[in-house]
Each structure stands twice: as structure tokens, then as C-alpha cells.
N, CA, C and O atoms as CSV, one atom per row, in Angstrom:
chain,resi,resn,atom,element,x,y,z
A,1,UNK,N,N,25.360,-8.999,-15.323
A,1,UNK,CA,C,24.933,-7.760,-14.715
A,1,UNK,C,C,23.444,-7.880,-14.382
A,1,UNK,O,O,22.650,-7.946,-15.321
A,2,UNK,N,N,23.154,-7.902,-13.554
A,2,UNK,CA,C,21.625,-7.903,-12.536
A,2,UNK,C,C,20.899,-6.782,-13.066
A,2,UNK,O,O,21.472,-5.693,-13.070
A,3,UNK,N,N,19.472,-6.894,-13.610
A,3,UNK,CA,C,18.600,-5.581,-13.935
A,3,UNK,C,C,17.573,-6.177,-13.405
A,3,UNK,O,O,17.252,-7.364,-13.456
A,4,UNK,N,N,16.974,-5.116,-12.792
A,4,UNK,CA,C,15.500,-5.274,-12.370
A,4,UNK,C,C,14.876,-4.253,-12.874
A,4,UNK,O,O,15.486,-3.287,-13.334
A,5,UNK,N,N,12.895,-4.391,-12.831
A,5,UNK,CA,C,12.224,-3.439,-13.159
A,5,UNK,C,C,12.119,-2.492,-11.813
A,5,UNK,O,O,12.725,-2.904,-10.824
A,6,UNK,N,N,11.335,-1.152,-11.695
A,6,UNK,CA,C,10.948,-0.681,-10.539
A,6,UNK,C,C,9.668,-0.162,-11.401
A,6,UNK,O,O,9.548,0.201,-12.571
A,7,UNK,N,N,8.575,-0.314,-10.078
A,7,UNK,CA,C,7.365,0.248,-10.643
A,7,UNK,C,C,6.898,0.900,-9.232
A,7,UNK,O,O,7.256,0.496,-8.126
A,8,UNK,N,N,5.824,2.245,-9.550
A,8,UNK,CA,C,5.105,2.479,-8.787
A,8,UNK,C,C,3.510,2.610,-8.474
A,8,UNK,O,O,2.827,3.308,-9.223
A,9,UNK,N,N,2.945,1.970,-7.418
A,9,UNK,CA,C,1.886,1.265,-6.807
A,9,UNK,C,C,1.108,2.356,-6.040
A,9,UNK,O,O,1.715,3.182,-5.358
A,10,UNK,N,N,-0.276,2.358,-6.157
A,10,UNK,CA,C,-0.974,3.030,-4.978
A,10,UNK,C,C,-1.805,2.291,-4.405
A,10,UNK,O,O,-2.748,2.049,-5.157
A,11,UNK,N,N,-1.932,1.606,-2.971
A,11,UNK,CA,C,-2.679,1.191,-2.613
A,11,UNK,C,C,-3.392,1.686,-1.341
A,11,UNK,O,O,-2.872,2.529,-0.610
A,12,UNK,N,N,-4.889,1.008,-1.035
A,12,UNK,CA,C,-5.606,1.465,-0.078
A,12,UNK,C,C,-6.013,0.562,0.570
A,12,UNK,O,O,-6.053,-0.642,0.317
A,13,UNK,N,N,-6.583,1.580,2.122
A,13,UNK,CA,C,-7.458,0.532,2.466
A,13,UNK,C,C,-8.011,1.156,3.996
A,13,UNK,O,O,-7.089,1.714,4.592
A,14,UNK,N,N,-9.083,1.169,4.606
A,14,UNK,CA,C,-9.886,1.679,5.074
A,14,UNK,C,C,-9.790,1.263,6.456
A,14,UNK,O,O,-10.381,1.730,7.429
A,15,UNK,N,N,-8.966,0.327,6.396
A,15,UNK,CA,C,-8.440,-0.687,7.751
A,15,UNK,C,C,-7.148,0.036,8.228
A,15,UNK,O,O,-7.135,0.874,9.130
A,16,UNK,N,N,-6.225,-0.319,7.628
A,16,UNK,CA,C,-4.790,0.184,8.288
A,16,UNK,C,C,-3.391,-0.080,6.396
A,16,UNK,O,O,-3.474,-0.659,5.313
A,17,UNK,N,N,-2.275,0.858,7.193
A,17,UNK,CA,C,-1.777,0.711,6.298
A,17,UNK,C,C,-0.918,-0.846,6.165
A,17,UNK,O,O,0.151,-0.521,5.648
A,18,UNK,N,N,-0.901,-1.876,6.317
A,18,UNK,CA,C,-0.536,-3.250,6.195
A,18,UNK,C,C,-1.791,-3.746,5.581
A,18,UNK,O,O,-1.713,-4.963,5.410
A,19,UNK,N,N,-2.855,-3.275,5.212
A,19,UNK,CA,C,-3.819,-3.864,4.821
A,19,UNK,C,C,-3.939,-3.307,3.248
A,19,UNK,O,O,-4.424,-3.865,2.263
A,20,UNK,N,N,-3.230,-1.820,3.405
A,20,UNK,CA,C,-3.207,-1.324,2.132
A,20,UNK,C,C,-1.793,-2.107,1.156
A,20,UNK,O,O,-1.875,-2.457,-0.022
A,21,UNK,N,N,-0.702,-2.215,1.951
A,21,UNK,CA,C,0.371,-3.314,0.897
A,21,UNK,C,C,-0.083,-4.678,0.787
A,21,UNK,O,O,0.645,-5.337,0.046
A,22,UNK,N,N,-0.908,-5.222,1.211
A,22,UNK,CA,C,-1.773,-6.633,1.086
A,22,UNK,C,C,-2.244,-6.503,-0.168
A,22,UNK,O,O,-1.991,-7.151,-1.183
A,23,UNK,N,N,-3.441,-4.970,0.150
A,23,UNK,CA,C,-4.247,-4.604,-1.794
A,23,UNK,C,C,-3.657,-4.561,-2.912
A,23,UNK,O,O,-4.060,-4.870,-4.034
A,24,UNK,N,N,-2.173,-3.958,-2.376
A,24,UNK,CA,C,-1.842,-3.463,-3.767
A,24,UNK,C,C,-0.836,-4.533,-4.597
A,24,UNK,O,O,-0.611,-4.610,-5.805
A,25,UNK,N,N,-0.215,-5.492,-3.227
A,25,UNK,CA,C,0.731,-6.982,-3.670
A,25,UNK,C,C,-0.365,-8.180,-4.709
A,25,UNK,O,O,0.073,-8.745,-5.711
A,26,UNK,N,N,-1.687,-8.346,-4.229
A,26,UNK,CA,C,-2.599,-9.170,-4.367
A,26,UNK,C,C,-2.975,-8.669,-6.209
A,26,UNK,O,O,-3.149,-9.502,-7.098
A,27,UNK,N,N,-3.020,-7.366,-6.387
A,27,UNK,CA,C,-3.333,-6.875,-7.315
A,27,UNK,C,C,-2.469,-7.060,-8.458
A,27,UNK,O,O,-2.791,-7.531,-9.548
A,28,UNK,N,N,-0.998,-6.512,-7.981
A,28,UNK,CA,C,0.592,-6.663,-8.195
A,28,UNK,C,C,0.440,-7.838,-9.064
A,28,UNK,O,O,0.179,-7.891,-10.266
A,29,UNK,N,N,0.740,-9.115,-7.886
A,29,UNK,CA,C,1.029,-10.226,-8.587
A,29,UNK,C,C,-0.280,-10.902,-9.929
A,29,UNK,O,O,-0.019,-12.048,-10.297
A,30,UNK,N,N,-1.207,-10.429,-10.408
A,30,UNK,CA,C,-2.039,-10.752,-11.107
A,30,UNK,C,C,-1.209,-10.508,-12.473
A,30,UNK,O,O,-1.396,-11.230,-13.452
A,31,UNK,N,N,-0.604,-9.816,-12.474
A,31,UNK,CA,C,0.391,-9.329,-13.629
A,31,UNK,C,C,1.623,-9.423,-13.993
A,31,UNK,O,O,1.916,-9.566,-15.181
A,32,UNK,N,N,2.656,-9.349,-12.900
A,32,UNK,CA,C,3.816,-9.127,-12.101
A,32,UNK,C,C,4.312,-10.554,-11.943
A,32,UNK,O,O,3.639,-11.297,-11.228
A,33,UNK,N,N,5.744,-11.170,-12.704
A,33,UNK,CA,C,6.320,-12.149,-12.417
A,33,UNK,C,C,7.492,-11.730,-11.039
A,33,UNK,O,O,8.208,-10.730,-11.073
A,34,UNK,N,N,7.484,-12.210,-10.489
A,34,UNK,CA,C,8.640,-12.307,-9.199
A,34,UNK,C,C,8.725,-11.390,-8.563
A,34,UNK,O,O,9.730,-10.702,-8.384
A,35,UNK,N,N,7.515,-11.235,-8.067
A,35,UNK,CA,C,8.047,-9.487,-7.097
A,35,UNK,C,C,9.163,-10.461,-5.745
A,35,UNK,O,O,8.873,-11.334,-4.926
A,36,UNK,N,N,10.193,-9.898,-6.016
A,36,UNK,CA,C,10.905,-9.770,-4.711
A,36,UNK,C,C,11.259,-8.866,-3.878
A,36,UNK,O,O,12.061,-9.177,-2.997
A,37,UNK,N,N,10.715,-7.452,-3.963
A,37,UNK,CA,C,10.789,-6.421,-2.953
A,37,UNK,C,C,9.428,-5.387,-3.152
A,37,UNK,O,O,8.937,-5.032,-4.223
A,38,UNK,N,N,8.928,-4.978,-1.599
A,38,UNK,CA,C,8.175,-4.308,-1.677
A,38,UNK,C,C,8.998,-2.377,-0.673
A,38,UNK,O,O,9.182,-2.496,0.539
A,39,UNK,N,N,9.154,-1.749,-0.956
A,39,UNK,CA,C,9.739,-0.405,-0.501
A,39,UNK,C,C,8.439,0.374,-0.699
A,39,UNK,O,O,7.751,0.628,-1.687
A,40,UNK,N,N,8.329,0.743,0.988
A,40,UNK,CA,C,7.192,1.989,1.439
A,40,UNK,C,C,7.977,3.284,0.942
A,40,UNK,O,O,9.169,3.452,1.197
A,41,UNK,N,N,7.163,4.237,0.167
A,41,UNK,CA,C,7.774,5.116,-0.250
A,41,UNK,C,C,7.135,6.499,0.780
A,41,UNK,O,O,7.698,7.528,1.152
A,42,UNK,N,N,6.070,6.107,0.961
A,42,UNK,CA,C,5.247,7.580,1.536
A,42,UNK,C,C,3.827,6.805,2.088
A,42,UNK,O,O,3.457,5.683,1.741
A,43,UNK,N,N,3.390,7.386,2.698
A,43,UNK,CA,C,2.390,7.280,3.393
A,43,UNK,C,C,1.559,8.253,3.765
A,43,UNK,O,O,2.028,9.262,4.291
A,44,UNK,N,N,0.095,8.109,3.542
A,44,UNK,CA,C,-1.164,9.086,4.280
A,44,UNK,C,C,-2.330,8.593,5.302
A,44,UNK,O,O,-2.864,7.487,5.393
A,45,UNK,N,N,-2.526,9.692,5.981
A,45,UNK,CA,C,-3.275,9.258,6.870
A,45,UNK,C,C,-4.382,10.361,6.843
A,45,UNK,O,O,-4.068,11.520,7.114
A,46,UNK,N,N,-6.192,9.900,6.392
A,46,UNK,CA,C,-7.111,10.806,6.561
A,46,UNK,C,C,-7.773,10.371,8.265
A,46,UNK,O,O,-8.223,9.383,8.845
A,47,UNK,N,N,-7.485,11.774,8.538
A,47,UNK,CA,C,-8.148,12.004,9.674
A,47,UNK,C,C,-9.780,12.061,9.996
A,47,UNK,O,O,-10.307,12.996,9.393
A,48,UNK,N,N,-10.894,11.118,10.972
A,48,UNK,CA,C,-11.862,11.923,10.770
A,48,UNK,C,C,-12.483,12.878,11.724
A,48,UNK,O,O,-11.962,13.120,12.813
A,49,UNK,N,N,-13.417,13.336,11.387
A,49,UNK,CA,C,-13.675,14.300,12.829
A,49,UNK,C,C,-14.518,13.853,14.131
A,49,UNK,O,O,-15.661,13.422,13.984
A,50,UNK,N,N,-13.999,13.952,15.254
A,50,UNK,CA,C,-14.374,13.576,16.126
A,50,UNK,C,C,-15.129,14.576,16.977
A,50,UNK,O,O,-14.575,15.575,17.434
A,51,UNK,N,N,-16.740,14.211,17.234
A,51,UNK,CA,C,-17.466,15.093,17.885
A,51,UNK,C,C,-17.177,15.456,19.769
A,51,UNK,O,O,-16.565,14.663,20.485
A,52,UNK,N,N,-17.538,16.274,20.083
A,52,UNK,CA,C,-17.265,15.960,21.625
A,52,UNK,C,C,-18.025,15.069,22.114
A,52,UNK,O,O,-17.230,14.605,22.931
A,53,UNK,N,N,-18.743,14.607,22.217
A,53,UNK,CA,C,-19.613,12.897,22.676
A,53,UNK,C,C,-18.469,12.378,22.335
A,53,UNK,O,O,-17.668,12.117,23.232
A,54,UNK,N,N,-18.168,12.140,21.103
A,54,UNK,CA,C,-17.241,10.815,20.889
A,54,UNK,C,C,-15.889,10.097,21.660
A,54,UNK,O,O,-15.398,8.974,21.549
A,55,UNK,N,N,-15.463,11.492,22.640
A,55,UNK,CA,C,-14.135,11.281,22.937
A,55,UNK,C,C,-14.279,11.410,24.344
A,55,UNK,O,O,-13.298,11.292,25.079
């Protein structure tokens, strides 16, 4: 019978979100024997404000 662990991860990153599952895998495996799956659970996006010049 097959058992795996499941854990949950927060990662970031100031670039894009593929840059944030890079942070949090890199981090992951420092600890973590065999990750074989990564599942996006949710996602955020901070907006910033854009002046009228800017656009």
C-alpha cells in the first residue's frame, strides 16, 4: 500500500510566480527526501499603484 507525506509551502518572489515555486522547491529539498510532486494550491497577486505619468 503506497503512503506519501503532504506538506504545505509558502513561497515568494518579487519576480513572477514560477520564480516563487523555484524558492520554495530549493528550500524544500534542503530537508525533504524525494519530492515527486509539486500542486499549486492558490495564488496572490499584489498590485502596485500606477501614477498617471506611468501609463
Amino acid at each position: 500500500m503506497p503512503v506519501y507525506k503532504s506538506i504545505q509551502l509558502v513561497g515568494t518572489s518579487e519576480i513572477n510566480w514560477a520564480d516563487a515555486v523555484k524558492n520554495c522547491y530549493a528550500e524544500a529539498k534542503k530537508t525533504l527526501r524525494g519530492i515527486r510532486n509539486i500542486q499549486i494550491i492558490e495564488s496572490d497577486v499584489k498590485v502596485k499603484r500606477i501614477s498617471a505619468s506611468e501609463s
